[in-house]
C-alpha positions in Angstrom: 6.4 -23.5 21.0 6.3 -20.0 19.9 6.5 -16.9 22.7 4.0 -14.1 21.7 4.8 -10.5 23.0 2.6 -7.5 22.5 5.1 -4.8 20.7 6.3 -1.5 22.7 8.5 0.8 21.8 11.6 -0.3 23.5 11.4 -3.2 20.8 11.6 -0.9 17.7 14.9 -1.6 16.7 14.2 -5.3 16.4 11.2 -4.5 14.7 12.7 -2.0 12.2 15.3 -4.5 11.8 13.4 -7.9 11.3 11.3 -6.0 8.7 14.3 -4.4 6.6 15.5 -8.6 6.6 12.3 -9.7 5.7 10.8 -11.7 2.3 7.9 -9.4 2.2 7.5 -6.4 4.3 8.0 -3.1 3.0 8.6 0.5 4.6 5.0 0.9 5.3 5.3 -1.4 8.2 8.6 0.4 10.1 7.6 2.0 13.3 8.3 5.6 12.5 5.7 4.8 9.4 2.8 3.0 11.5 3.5 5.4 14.6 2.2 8.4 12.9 -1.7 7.8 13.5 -1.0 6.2 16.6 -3.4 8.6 18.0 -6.4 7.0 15.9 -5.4 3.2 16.5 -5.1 0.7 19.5 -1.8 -0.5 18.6 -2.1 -4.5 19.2 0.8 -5.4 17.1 2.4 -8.6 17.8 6.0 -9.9 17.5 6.7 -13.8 17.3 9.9 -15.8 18.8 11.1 -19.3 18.1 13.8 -20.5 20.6 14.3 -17.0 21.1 14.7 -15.8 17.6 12.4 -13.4 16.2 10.5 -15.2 13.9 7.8 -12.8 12.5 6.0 -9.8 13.1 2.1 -9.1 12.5 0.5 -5.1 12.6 -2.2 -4.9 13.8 -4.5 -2.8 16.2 -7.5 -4.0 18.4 -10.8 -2.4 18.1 -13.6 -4.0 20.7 -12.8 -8.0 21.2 -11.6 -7.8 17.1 -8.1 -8.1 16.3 -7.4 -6.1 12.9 -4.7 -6.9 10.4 -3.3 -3.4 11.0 -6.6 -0.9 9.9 -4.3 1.9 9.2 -2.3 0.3 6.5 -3.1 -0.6 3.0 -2.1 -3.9 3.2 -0.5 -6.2 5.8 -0.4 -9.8 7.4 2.1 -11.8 8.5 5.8 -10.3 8.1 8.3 -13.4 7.3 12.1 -13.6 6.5 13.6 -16.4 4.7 13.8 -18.6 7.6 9.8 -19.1 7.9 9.0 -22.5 7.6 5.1 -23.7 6.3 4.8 -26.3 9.0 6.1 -23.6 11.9 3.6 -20.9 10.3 0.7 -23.3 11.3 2.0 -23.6 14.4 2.1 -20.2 14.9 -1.7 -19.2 14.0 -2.8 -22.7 16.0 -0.7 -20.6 18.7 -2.4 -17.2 18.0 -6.1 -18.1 18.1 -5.2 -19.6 21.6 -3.1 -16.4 22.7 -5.8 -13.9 21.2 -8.5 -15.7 23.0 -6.6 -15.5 26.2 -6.6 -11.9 25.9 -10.3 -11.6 25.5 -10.4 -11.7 21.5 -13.4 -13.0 19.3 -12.6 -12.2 16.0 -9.9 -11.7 13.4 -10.0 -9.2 10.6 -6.6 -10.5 8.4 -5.4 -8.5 5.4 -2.8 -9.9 3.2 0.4 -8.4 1.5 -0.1 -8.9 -2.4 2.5 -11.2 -4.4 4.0 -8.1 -6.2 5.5 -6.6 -2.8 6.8 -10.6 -2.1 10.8 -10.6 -2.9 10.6 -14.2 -2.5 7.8 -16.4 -2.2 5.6 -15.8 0.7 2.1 -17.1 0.8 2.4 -19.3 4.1 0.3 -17.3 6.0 -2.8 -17.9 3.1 -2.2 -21.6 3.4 -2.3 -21.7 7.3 -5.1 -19.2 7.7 -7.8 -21.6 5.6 -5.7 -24.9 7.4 -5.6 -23.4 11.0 -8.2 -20.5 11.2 -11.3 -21.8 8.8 -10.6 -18.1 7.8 -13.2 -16.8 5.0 -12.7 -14.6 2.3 -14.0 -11.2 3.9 -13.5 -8.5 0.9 -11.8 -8.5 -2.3 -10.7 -5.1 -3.9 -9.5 -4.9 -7.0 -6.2 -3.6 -8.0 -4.1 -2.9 -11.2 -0.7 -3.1 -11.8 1.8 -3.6 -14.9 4.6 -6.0 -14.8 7.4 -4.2 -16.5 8.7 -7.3 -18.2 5.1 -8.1 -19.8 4.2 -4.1 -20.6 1.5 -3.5 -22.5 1.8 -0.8 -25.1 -0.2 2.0 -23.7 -3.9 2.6 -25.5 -4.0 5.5 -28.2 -6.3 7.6 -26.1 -3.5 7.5 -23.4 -0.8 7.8 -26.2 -2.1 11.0 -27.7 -2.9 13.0 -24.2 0.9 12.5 -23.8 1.7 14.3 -27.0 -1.0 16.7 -26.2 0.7 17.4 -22.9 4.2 17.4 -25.3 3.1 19.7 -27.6 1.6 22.2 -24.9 4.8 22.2 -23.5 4.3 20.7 -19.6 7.2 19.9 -17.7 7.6 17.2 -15.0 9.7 17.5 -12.0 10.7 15.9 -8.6 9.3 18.5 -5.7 8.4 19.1 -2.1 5.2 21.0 -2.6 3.2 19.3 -1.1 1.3 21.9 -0.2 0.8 22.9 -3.6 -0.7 19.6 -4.4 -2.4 18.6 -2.0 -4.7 22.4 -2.9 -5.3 20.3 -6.6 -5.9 17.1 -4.9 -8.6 18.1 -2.1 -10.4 20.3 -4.5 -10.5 17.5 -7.2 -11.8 14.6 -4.6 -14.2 17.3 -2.9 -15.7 18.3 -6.8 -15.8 14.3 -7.6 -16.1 12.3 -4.6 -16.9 14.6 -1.7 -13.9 13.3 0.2 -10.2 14.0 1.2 -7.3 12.7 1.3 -6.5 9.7 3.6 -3.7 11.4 4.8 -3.8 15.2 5.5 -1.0 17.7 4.3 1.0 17.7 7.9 0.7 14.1 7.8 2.2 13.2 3.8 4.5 15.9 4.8 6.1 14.2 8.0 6.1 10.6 6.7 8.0 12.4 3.7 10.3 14.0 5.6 10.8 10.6 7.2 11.2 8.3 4.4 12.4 10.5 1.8 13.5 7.6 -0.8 10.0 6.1 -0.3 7.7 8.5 -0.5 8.3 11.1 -3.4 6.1 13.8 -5.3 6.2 14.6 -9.0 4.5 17.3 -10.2 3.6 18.4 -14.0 3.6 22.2 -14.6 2.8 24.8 -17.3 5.7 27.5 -16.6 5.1 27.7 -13.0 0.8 26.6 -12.4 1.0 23.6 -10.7 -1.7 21.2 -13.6 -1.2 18.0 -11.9 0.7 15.8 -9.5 1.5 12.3 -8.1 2.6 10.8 -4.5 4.2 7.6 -5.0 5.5 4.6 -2.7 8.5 2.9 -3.5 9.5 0.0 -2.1 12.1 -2.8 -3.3 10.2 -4.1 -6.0 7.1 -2.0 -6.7 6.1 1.4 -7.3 2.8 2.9 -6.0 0.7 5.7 -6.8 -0.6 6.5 -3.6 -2.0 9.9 -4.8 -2.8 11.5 -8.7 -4.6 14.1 -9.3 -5.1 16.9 -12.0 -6.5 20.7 -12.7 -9.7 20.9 -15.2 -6.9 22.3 -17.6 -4.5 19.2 -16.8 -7.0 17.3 -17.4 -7.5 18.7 -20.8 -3.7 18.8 -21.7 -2.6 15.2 -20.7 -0.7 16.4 -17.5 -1.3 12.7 -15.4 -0.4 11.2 -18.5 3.2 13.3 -18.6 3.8 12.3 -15.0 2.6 8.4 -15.6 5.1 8.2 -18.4 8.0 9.9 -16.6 7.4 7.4 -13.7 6.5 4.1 -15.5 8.9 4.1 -18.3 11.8 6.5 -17.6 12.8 7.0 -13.8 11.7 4.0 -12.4 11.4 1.4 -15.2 14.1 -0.7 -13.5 11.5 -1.6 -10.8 9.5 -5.0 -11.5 6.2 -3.9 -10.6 4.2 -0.3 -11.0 0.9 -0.4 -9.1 -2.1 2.0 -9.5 -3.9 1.4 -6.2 -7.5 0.4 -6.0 -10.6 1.2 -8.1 -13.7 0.2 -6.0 -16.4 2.5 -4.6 -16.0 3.1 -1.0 -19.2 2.3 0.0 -20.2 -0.1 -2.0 -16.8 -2.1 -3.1 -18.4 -2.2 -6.6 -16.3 -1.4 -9.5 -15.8 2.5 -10.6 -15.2 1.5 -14.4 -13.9 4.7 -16.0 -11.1 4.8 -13.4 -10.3 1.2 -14.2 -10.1 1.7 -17.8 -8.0 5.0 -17.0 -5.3 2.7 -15.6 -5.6 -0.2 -18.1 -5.2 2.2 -20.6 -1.5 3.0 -19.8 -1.3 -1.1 -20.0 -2.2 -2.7 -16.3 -4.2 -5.3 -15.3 -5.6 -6.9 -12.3 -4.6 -7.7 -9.1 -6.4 -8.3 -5.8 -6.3 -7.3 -2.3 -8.0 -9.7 -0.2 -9.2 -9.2 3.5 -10.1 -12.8 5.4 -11.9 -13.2 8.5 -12.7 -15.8 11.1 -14.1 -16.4 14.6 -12.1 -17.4 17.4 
């Protein structure tokens, strides 16, 4: 029923172009986005035709005999338009196990897309996984994210560090130093975490060059010191903040809280969804509490990103 072709780059227009139609990709899954690690990934990404229609697209790469819901993305699953049909999507994973094991597959690591980033509802990839694929819950991080339409007035610890960061006169602007953040970032996750930044500064720098309306940098400043700063992802619906971090001193003065509010409730407030990103422990997936009650201070709440697996 379906034809399943392993994607190359003389089909990156159709890609690009089934994405920007779909129900619920987002910019992190056009070709000049996933292309810039290619280096690190086997690229096993697949592309899906009904009576020679492009029906749906899935990232992924392949690591051993395991196929991965694309390991270089945040999220990711099965990329749908409005044409996608529950019975078909069956189908089309009955389909898949048989292709995969054809080409010498045993496994199936499957991340999903979360409801926020869905412009219309999208979940028939969940239902067919469990009906087709006996798929098992793998991983479950835990997210955080306000709906703007259901805000949550922000907590009085989080309401006075922005009139502390008021008063000490910070400023928040749109910029391209990204160098100058990504200094404040590294030696705040080094001091902290002992660890660095997913992506290094050549890398945020070229996908921002690239997606310029996507990926954006605010920084908050005392005259010209650089106290704090924030890499968001926008997409249609939701706002991301891929990257925060602060000085000791921003820290002091309220300078993420300065950014969060210029972001959340002035420049993009027309945007349903603002999400925080994930607050588990690397190692361990367990909880890291404080950052969690960090971000439901300024009024979010949970959300999952889930991670299924299953044997073929």
């Amino acid at each position: 029923m379906f034809e399943i072709i392993r994607y190359t780059p003389e089909r990156k227009s159709a890609w690009n172009e089934f994405v920007a139609r779909s129900k619920n990709g987002t910019f992190l899954f056009l070709r000049d986005y996933m292309d810039y690690h290619a280096d690190r990934f086997d690229d096993y990404s697949l592309m899906f035709y009904l009576d020679g229609r492009l029906y749906g697209l899935l990232p992924a790469n392949r690591k051993g005999d395991v196929l991965q819901s694309h390991a270089g993305l945040t999220y990711g699953g099965l990329v749908m338009d409005a044409k996608t049909t529950a019975a078909a999507t069956v189908t089309l994973f009955a389909e898949l196990n048989d292709y995969l094991r054809s080409q010498g597959f045993r496994q199936v690591l499957y991340k999903c897309i979360p409801w926020i980033y869905h412009q219309m509802a999208a979940e028939e990839d969940l239902y067919a996984i469990c009906r087709t694929c006996d798929a098992r819950l793998q991983e479950r991080d835990l997210g955080t994210c306000i709906i703007q339409r259901s805000a949550i007035r922000w907590e009085r610890v989080r309401r006075r560090a922005l009139k502390r960061a008021q008063e000490a006169g910070l400023t928040v602007e749109r910029s391209t130093d990204y160098a100058g953040f990504w200094q404040v970032l590294n030696d705040n996750l080094r001091m902290k975490y002992d660890s660095k930044p997913v992506h290094t500064l050549d890398e945020i720098s070229l996908l921002a060059s690239r997606f310029p309306d996507n990926i954006v940098l605010y920084l908050a400043k005392q005259g010209d010191e650089i106290l704090a700063g924030m890499v968001i992802y926008v997409s249609a619906q939701v706002v991301r903040a891929q990257y925060s971090s602060a000085t000791p001193l921003g820290k002091q003065l309220g300078a993420i809280d300065i950014l969060y509010d210029r972001i959340i409730c002035h420049d993009y407030a027309h945007l349903p969804y603002f999400e925080f990103g994930t607050s588990a422990e690397p190692t361990s997936n367990a909880i890291l509490e404080p950052l969690v009650f960090q971000k439901e201070g300024f009024g979010g709440r949970g959300i999952v990103f889930d991670r299924y697996e299953w044997n073929l």
